[in-house]
C-alpha positions in Angstrom: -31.3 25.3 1.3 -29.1 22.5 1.0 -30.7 18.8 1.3 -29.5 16.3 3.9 -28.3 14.1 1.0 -25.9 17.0 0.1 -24.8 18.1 3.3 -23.9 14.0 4.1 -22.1 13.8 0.8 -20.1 17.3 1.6 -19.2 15.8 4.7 -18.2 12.4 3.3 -16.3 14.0 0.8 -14.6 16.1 3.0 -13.4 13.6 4.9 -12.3 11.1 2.6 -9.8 13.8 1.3 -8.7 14.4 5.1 -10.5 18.1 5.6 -12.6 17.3 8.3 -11.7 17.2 11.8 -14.3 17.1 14.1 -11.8 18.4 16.8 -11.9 22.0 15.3 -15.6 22.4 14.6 -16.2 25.2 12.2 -12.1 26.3 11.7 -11.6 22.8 9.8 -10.5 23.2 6.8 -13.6 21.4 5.4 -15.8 24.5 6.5 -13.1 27.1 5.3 -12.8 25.4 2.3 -16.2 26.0 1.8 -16.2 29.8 2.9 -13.8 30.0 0.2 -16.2 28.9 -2.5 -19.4 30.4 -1.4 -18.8 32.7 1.1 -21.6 31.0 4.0 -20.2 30.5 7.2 -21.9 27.0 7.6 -22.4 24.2 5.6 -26.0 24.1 6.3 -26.3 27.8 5.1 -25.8 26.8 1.5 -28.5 26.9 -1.3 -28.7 23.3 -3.2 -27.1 24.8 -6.2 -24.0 25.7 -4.0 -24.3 22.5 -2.4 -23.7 21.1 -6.3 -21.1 23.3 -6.8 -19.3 22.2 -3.6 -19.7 18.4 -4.4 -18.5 18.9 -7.9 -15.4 20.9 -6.3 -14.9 17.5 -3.5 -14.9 15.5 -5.8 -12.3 17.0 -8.8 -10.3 17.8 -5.3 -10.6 13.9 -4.4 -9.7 12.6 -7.8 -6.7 15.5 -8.1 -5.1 16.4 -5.2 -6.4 14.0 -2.1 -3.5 11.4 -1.1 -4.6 7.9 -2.2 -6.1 6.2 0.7 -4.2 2.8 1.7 -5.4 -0.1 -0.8 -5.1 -3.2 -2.2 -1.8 -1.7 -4.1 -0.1 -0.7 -0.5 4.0 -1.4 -0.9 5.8 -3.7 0.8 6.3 -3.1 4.2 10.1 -3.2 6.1 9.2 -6.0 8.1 8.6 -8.0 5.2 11.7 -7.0 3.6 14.1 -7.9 6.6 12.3 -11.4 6.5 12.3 -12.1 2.9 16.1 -11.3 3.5 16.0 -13.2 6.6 14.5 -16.2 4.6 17.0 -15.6 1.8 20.1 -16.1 3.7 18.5 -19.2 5.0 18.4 -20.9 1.8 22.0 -19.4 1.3 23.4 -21.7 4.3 21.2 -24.7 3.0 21.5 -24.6 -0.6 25.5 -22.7 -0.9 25.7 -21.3 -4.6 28.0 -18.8 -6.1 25.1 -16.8 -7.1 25.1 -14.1 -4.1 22.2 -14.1 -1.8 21.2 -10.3 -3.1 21.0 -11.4 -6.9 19.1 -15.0 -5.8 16.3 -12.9 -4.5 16.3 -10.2 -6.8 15.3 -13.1 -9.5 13.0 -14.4 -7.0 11.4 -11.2 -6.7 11.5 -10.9 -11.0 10.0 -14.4 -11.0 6.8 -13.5 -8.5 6.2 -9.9 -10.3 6.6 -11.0 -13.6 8.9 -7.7 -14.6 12.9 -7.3 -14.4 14.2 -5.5 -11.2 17.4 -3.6 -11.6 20.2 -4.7 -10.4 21.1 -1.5 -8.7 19.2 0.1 -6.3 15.5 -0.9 -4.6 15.3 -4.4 -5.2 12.1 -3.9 -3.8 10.7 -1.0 -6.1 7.3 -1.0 -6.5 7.2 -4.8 -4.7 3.2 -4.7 -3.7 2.3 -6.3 0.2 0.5 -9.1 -1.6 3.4 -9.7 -3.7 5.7 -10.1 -0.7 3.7 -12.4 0.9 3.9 -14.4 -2.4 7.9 -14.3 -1.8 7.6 -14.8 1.4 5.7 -17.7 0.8 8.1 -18.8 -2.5 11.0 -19.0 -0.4 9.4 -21.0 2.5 8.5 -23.4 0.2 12.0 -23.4 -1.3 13.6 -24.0 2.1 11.3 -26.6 2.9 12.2 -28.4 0.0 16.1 -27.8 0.4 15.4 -29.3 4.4 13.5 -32.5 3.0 16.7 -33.3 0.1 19.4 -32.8 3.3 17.0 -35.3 5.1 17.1 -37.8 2.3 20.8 -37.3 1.6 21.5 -37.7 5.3 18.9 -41.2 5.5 20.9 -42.6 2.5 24.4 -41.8 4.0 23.5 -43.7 6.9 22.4 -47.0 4.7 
Protein backbone atom coordinates (compact mmCIF):
# COMPACT_ATOMS: atom_id res chain seq x y z
CA UNK A 1 0.00 0.00 0.00
CA UNK A 2 0.71 3.55 -0.47
CA UNK A 3 2.80 5.38 2.40
CA UNK A 4 1.40 8.53 4.18
CA UNK A 5 4.25 10.51 2.67
CA UNK A 6 2.73 9.57 -0.82
CA UNK A 7 -0.80 9.90 -0.21
CA UNK A 8 0.12 13.77 1.43
CA UNK A 9 2.10 14.51 -1.64
CA UNK A 10 -0.84 13.17 -4.06
CA UNK A 11 -2.95 15.31 -2.22
CA UNK A 12 -0.66 18.36 -2.23
CA UNK A 13 -0.14 17.98 -5.72
CA UNK A 14 -3.52 17.73 -6.53
CA UNK A 15 -4.36 20.64 -5.20
CA UNK A 16 -1.82 22.90 -6.17
CA UNK A 17 -3.00 22.21 -9.79
CA UNK A 18 -6.72 22.96 -8.60
CA UNK A 19 -8.05 19.07 -8.65
CA UNK A 20 -9.06 18.82 -5.36
CA UNK A 21 -12.16 19.97 -3.82
CA UNK A 22 -12.96 18.75 -0.67
CA UNK A 23 -16.72 19.73 -1.43
CA UNK A 24 -17.13 16.70 -3.77
CA UNK A 25 -15.33 13.95 -1.86
CA UNK A 26 -14.47 11.03 -4.01
CA UNK A 27 -16.17 12.67 -7.52
CA UNK A 28 -13.23 15.34 -7.49
CA UNK A 29 -11.41 15.28 -10.21
CA UNK A 30 -8.24 14.60 -8.07
CA UNK A 31 -9.73 10.94 -7.26
CA UNK A 32 -11.04 10.52 -10.96
CA UNK A 33 -7.93 11.53 -12.19
CA UNK A 34 -6.50 8.88 -10.43
CA UNK A 35 -9.16 6.05 -11.37
CA UNK A 36 -8.00 7.05 -14.72
CA UNK A 37 -4.46 5.99 -14.11
CA UNK A 38 -4.74 3.02 -11.91
CA UNK A 39 -8.05 1.97 -11.92
CA UNK A 40 -8.48 1.97 -7.55
CA UNK A 41 -11.42 3.78 -6.41
CA UNK A 42 -9.41 5.47 -3.49
CA UNK A 43 -6.33 6.95 -3.13
CA UNK A 44 -5.45 4.95 -0.20
CA UNK A 45 -6.16 1.72 -2.28
CA UNK A 46 -2.96 2.28 -4.34
CA UNK A 47 0.26 0.13 -4.10
CA UNK A 48 3.45 2.52 -3.53
CA UNK A 49 4.56 1.89 -7.01
CA UNK A 50 1.27 3.40 -8.26
CA UNK A 51 1.60 5.98 -5.74
CA UNK A 52 5.08 6.77 -7.83
CA UNK A 53 3.47 6.60 -10.80
CA UNK A 54 0.75 9.02 -9.76
CA UNK A 55 3.34 11.64 -8.26
CA UNK A 56 5.37 11.50 -11.38
CA UNK A 57 2.01 12.05 -13.46
CA UNK A 58 1.17 15.42 -10.67
CA UNK A 59 3.90 16.65 -11.15
CA UNK A 60 4.56 16.64 -15.34
CA UNK A 61 0.63 17.78 -15.02
CA UNK A 62 1.89 20.73 -12.66
CA UNK A 63 4.82 21.73 -14.64
CA UNK A 64 2.62 21.34 -18.16
CA UNK A 65 -0.80 22.08 -17.96
CA UNK A 66 -1.62 23.60 -14.22
CA UNK A 67 -2.35 27.58 -14.51
CA UNK A 68 0.61 29.43 -12.89
CA UNK A 69 -0.39 30.25 -9.37
CA UNK A 70 -0.29 34.18 -8.66
CA UNK A 71 3.49 35.24 -8.04
CA UNK A 72 5.92 37.72 -7.69
CA UNK A 73 5.41 38.21 -11.70
CA UNK A 74 1.51 39.07 -11.25
CA UNK A 75 0.56 42.07 -13.97
CA UNK A 76 -0.48 45.21 -13.22
CA UNK A 77 -3.67 45.58 -11.90
CA UNK A 78 -6.58 48.26 -13.31
CA UNK A 79 -6.48 50.23 -10.34
CA UNK A 80 -3.08 50.91 -10.73
CA UNK A 81 -3.45 51.78 -14.22
CA UNK A 82 -6.33 54.48 -13.77
CA UNK A 83 -3.90 56.04 -11.09
CA UNK A 84 -0.76 56.08 -12.86
CA UNK A 85 -3.00 57.84 -15.43
CA UNK A 86 -4.58 59.67 -12.79
CA UNK A 87 -1.11 60.83 -11.61
CA UNK A 88 -0.03 61.46 -15.24
CA UNK A 89 -2.52 64.04 -16.09
CA UNK A 90 -1.52 65.68 -12.75
CA UNK A 91 1.85 66.45 -13.88
CA UNK A 92 0.15 67.42 -17.32
CA UNK A 93 -1.66 70.54 -15.57
CA UNK A 94 1.58 71.27 -13.40
CA UNK A 95 4.24 70.86 -15.81
CA UNK A 96 2.13 71.75 -19.52
CA UNK A 97 4.32 70.26 -22.45
CA UNK A 98 3.50 69.49 -26.05
CA UNK A 99 4.48 66.01 -25.48
CA UNK A 100 0.88 64.35 -24.89
CA UNK A 101 0.15 62.98 -21.59
CA UNK A 102 -0.22 59.18 -23.26
CA UNK A 103 3.44 59.36 -24.87
CA UNK A 104 4.97 61.14 -21.35
CA UNK A 105 4.03 57.97 -19.54
CA UNK A 106 4.59 55.58 -22.07
CA UNK A 107 8.53 56.76 -21.71
CA UNK A 108 7.98 56.70 -18.10
CA UNK A 109 6.91 53.29 -18.22
CA UNK A 110 10.12 52.48 -20.87
CA UNK A 111 12.31 54.24 -18.35
CA UNK A 112 11.13 51.98 -15.10
CA UNK A 113 11.16 48.56 -17.33
CA UNK A 114 14.15 49.16 -19.05
CA UNK A 115 12.55 47.93 -22.62
CA UNK A 116 10.62 50.11 -25.39
CA UNK A 117 6.69 49.99 -25.22
CA UNK A 118 5.00 50.38 -28.49
CA UNK A 119 3.42 53.13 -29.23
CA UNK A 120 0.22 51.54 -30.27
CA UNK A 121 -1.72 49.44 -28.27
CA UNK A 122 -1.16 48.20 -24.34
CA UNK A 123 1.01 50.73 -22.95
CA UNK A 124 0.91 48.52 -20.14
CA UNK A 125 1.93 45.10 -21.82
CA UNK A 126 3.61 42.95 -19.65
CA UNK A 127 3.93 46.12 -16.94
CA UNK A 128 4.64 43.76 -13.65
CA UNK A 129 2.57 44.98 -10.07
CA UNK A 130 6.01 45.71 -8.64
CA UNK A 131 6.86 47.70 -11.67
CA UNK A 132 3.75 49.89 -11.32
CA UNK A 133 4.31 50.63 -7.98
CA UNK A 134 7.77 51.81 -9.18
CA UNK A 135 5.71 54.29 -11.65
CA UNK A 136 3.49 55.04 -9.34
CA UNK A 137 6.07 55.96 -7.17
CA UNK A 138 8.28 57.79 -10.17
CA UNK A 139 5.58 60.04 -10.86
CA UNK A 140 4.82 61.13 -7.23
CA UNK A 141 8.16 62.03 -6.88
CA UNK A 142 7.95 63.95 -10.18
CA UNK A 143 4.89 65.92 -9.09
CA UNK A 144 6.40 66.66 -5.89
CA UNK A 145 9.15 68.12 -7.40
CA UNK A 146 7.03 70.15 -10.11
CA UNK A 147 4.80 71.54 -6.65
CA UNK A 148 8.10 72.56 -4.81
CA UNK A 149 9.65 74.66 -8.34
CA UNK A 150 5.80 76.44 -8.57
CA UNK A 151 6.43 77.24 -4.72
CA UNK A 152 9.78 78.81 -5.42
CA UNK A 153 8.63 80.57 -8.56
CA UNK A 154 5.66 81.88 -6.69
CA UNK A 155 8.13 83.02 -3.27
CA UNK A 156 10.37 84.82 -5.78
CA UNK A 157 7.44 86.68 -7.66
CA UNK A 158 6.37 88.01 -4.56
CA UNK A 159 10.13 89.52 -3.65
Amino acid sequence: MATGKQIQRIYALGAKCGLLDRERGNDDDLHLWIKQWSRKDHISELTEKQADFIIARLIDYQNNVCPPKPSEHEFITGEQKKFCFSLAYKLAKLSPSEVEVRERLRGLICKVTNRSIKTDGDIFYKVTRDEGAQIIEMLKRIIRSEERKMKRGEKNADV
